[in-house]
LUMMAR-951872 format. One line per field, with one value per residue: residue number from 0; residue in three letters; chain; x negated, z, y negated of N, C-alpha, C in turn. Coordinates in steps of 0.1 Angstrom, whole numbers, plus 5000, padded with zeros to 4 digits. Example, Ala and Ser with C-alpha at 12.3 -4.5 7.8 and 13.67 -1.06 7.14 Angstrom:
2
num c(0|1)
residu c(Ala|Ser)
chaine c(A|A)
nxx c(4868|4872)
nzz c(5078|5071)
nyy c(5057|5022)
caxx c(4877|4863)
cazz c(5078|5071)
cayy c(5045|5011)
cxx c(4868|4871)
czz c(5078|5079)
cyy c(5033|5000)
END
This chain:
100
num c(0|1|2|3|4|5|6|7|8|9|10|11|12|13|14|15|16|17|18|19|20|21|22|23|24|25|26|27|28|29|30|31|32|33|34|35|36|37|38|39|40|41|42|43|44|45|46|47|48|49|50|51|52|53|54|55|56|57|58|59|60|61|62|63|64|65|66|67|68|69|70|71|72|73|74|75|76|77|78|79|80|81|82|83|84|85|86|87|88|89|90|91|92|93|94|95|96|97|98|99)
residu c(Unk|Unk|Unk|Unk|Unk|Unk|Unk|Unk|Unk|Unk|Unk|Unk|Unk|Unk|Unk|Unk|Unk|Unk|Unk|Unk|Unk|Unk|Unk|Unk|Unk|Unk|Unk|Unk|Unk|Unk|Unk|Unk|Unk|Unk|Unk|Unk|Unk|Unk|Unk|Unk|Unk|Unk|Unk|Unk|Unk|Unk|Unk|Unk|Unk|Unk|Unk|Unk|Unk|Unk|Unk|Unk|Unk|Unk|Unk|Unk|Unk|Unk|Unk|Unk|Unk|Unk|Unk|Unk|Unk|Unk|Unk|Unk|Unk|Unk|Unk|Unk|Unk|Unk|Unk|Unk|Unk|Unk|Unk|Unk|Unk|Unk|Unk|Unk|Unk|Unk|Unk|Unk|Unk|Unk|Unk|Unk|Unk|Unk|Unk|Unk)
chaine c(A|A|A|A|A|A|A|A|A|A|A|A|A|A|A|A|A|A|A|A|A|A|A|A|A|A|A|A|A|A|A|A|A|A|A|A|A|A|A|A|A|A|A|A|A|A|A|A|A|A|A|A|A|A|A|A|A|A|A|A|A|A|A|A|A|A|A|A|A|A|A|A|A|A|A|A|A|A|A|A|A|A|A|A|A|A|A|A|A|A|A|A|A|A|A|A|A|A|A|A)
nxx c(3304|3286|3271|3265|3251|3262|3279|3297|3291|3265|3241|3214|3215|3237|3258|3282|3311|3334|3366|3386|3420|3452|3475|3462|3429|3398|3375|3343|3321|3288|3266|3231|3211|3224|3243|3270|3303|3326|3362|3381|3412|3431|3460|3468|3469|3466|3447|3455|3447|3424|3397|3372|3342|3317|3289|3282|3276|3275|3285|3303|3317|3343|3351|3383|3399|3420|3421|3399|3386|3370|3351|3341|3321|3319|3299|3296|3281|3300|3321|3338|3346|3367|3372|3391|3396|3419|3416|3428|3453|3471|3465|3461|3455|3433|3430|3406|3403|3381|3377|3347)
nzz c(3298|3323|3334|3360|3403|3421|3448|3468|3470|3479|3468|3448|3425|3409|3386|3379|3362|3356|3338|3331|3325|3313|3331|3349|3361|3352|3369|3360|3374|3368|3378|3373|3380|3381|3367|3365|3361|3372|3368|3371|3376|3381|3400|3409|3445|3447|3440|3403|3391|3397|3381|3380|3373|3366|3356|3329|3295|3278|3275|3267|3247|3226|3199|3178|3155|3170|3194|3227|3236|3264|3260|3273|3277|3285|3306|3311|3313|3311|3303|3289|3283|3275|3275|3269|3276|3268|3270|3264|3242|3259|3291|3281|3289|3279|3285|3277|3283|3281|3286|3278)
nyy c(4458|4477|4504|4510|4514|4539|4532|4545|4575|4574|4585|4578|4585|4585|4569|4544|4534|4510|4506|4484|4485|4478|4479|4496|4511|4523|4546|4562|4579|4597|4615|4617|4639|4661|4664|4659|4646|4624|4612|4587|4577|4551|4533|4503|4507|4531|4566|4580|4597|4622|4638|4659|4672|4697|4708|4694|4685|4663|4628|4608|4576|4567|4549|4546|4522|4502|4521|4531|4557|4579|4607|4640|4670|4699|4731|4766|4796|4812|4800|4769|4736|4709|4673|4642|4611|4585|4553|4528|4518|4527|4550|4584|4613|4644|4680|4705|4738|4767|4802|4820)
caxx c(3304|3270|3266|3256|3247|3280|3277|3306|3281|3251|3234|3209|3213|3251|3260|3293|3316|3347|3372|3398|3431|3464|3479|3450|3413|3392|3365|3338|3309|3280|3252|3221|3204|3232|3250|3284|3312|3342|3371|3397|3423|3435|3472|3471|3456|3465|3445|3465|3441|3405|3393|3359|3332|3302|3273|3283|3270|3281|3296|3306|3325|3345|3363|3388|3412|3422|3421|3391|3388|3361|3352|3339|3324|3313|3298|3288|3270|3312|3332|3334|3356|3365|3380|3395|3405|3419|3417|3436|3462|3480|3457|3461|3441|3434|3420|3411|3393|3383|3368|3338)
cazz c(3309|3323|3343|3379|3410|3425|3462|3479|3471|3484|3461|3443|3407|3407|3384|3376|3347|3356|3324|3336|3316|3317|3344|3364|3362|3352|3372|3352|3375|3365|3382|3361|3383|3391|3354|3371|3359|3373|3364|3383|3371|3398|3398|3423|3455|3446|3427|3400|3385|3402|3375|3383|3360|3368|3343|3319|3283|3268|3276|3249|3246|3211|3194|3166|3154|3185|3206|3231|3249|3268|3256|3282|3274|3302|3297|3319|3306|3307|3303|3283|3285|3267|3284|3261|3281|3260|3282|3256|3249|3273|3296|3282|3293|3276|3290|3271|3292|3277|3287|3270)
cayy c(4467|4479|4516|4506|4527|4540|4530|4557|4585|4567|4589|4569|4587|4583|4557|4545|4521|4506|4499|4477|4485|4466|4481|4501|4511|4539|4545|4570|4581|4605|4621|4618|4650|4671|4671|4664|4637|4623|4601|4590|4563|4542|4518|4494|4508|4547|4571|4587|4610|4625|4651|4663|4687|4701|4709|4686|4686|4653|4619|4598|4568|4568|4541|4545|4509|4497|4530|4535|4571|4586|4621|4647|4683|4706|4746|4776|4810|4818|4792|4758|4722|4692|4663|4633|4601|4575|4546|4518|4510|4537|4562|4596|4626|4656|4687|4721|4747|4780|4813|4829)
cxx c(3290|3272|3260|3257|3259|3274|3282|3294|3276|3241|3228|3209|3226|3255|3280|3294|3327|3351|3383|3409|3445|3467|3471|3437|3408|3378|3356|3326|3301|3266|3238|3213|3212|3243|3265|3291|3321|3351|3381|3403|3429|3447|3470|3465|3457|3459|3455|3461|3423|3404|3381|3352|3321|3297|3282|3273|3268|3291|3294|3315|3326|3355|3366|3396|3409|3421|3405|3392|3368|3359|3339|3332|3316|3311|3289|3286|3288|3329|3329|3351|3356|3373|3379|3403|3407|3420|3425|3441|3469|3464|3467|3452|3445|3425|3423|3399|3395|3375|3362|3336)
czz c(3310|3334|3353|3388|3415|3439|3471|3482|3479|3476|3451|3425|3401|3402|3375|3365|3353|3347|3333|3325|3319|3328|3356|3360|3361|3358|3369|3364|3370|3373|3379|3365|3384|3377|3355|3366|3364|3373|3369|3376|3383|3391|3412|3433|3452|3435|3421|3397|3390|3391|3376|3376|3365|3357|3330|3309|3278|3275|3266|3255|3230|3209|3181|3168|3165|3197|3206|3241|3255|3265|3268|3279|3289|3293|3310|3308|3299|3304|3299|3286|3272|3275|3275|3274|3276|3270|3272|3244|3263|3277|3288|3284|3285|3279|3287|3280|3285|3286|3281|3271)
cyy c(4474|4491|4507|4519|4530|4543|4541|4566|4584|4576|4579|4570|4589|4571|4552|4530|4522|4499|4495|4480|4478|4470|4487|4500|4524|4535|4560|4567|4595|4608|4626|4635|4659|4675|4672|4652|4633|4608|4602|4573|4561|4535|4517|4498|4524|4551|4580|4599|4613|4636|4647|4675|4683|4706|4706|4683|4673|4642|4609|4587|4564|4556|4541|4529|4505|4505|4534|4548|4577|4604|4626|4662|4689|4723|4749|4781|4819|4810|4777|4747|4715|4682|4649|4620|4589|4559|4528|4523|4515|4547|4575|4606|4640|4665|4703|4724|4757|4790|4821|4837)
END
């Protein structure tokens, strides 16, 4: 899998990764100038999940054994994230938000 430009936008510094998983699809784009993330899991033609973050710190992609997740962090001057999306074997998402 190779980051490409993510066309919807039409922003040229919007690049996106589609993980195909058994039953749907994660689509991870990122905005290289704008510091913003979002991931949306798709089944079949509906999305299931849009989560969207602004001024994003950190995107990772982590693999333990057999499980692959995408890790997320995000931070204002008052407030911080994390965002865990395991994208095999099952999607799960996890999302801590705090206030500073």
């Amino acid at each position: 899998m190779v980051p490409r430009t993510e066309e919807t936008s039409g922003g040229e510094y919007v690049r996106e990764l589609r993980i195909p998983t058994d039953a749907a699809e994660e689509h991870i784009t990122w905005d290289v100038t704008d510091d913003s993330v979002r991931v949306r899991h798709r089944r079949a033609e509906g999305v299931v999940v849009d989560l969207y973050r602004e001024q994003a710190t950190l995107l990772r992609a982590e693999s333990k054994g057999t499980t692959t997740a995408l890790v997320l962090e995000y931070g204002t001057s008052d407030a911080v994230g994390r965002v865990r999306v395991q994208v095999t074997h099952e999607v799960v998402i996890e999302d801590k938000f705090l206030r500073t």
